[in-house]
C-alpha positions in Angstrom: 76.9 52.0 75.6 78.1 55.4 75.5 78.8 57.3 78.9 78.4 61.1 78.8 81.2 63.4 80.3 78.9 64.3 83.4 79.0 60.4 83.8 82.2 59.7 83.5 83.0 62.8 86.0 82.7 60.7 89.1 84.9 57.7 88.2 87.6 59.9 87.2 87.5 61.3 90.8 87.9 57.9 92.5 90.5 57.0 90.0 92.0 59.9 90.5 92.2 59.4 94.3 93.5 56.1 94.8 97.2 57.1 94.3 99.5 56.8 97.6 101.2 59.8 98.9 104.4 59.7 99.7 105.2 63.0 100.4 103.4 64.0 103.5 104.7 67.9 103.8 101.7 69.8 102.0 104.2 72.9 101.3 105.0 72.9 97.9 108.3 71.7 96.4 110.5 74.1 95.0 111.3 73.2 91.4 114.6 74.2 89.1 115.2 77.5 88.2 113.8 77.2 84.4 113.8 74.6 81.8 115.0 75.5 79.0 112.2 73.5 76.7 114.7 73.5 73.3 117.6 71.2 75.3 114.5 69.1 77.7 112.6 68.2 74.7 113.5 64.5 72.9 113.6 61.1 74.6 114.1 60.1 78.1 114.1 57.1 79.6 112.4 56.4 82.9 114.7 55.0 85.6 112.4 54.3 88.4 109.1 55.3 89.3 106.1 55.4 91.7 104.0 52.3 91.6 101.2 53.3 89.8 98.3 52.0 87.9 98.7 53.2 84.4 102.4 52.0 84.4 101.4 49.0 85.8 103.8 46.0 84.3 105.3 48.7 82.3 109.2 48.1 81.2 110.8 50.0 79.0 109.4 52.8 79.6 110.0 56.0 77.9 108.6 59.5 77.2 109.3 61.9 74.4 108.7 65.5 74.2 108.4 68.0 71.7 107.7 71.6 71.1 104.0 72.6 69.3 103.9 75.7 67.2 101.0 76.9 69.4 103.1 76.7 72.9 102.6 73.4 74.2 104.7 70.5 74.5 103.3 66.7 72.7 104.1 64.2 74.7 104.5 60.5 74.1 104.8 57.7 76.6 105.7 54.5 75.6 105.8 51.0 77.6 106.4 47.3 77.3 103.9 45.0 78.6 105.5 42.7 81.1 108.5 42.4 79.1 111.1 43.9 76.9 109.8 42.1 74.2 106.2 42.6 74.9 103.2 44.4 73.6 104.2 48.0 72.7 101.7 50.4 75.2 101.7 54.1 73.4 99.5 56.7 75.1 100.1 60.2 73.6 99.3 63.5 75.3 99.9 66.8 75.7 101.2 69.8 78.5 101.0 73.2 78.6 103.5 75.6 80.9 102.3 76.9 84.1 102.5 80.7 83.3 104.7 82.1 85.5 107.0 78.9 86.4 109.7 79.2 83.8 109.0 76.2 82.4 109.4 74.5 85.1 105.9 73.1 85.7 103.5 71.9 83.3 100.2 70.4 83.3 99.7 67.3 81.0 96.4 65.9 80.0 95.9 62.2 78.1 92.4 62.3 78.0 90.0 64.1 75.2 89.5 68.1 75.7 86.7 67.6 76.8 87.3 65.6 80.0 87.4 68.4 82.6 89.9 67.9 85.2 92.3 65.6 84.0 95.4 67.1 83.9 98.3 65.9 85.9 100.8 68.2 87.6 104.4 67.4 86.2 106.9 69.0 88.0 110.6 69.3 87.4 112.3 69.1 90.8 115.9 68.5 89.5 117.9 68.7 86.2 121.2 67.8 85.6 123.4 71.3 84.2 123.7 69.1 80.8 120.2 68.0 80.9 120.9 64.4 80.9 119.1 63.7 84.2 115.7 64.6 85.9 113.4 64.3 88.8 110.2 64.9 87.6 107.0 64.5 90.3 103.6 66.1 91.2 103.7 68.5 94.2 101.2 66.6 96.6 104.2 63.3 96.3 101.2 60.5 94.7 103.7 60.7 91.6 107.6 60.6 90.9 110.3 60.0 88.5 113.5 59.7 87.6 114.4 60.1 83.8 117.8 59.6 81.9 118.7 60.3 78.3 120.0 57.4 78.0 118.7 53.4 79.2 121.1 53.3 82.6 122.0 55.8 84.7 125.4 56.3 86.9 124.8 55.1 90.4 126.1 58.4 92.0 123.9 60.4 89.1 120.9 58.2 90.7 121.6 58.5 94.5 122.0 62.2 94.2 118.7 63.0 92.6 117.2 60.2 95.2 118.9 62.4 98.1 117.3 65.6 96.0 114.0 63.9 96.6 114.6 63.0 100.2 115.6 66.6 100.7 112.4 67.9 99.2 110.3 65.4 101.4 109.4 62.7 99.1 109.9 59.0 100.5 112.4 57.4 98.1 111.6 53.9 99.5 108.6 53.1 97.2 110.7 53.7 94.0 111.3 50.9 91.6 113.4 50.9 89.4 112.2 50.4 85.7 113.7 47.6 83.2 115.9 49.2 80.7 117.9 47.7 77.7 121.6 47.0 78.3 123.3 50.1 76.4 125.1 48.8 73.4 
């Protein structure tokens, strides 16, 4: 059976919807200055996260960006079900700058072009001067991340972009923290 988009319309909504908030100020966050997209783009590994359904039993998580000749920015998430060594998860997507922002905000869409409203807002709320951290979120606080360049990140590197979310509003309490390799 084949569902038409006007079909599918409604489920999206509720799916949509079912995601926590854990920010409860509705003023928007600030973000970073800019993003310099030529340094942010490459692998990052996620640290911790916001529960959430589509990373659900997700470890290993990581998402890779790179820069489209027509502006936008691919980008490729990758998981491991359960496990380290389980079944490789690969959704790939794509985001497109927020004019205006500096880079700083995109909005990223998994689904086909033709799904109307599916686009997430991705944020970044914090960036480490050499780029090797970042808090990444929506604005309204149903998503949140932390992201390294590398599988583990320093303790004080991690409590200070938690404090940079508890300073913007965000609860930090319903982060977990995402399975990694050991760094070799």
């Amino acid at each position: 059976m084949r569902l038409t988009p006007i079909l599918l319309a409604p489920f999206l909504a509720v799916a949509c919807s079912t995601q926590p908030d854990h920010r409860p100020d509705t003023a928007p966050p600030p973000t970073v200055a800019a993003v310099d997209l030529d340094r942010y783009a490459g692998l990052w590994y996620e640290i911790a996260r916001y529960p959430n359904s589509f990373e659900a039993g997700c470890t290993g998580v990581t998402a890779e960006y790179g820069l489209n000749a027509d502006g936008t920015v691919s980008v490729t998430n990758t998981c491991f079900k359960g496990s380290l060594d389980g079944e490789k998860d690969v959704a790939e997507g794509t985001a497109r700058i927020v004019e205006g922002s500096n880079n700083t905000k995109l909005k990223v869409k998994f689904a086909p072009d033709w799904v109307p409203f599916a686009s997430g807002d991705y944020w970044v709320l914090a960036l480490q001067p050499d780029y090797s951290a970042a808090l990444v979120g929506s604005p309204d606080g149903k998503y949140l991340w932390i992201l390294s360049r590398t599988p583990q990140l320093a303790p004080d590197v991690l409590a200070a972009l938690k404090q940079r979310a508890t300073d913007l509003g965000y609860a930090t309490a319903p982060l977990e923290m995402t399975l990694q390799p050991e760094q070799g």
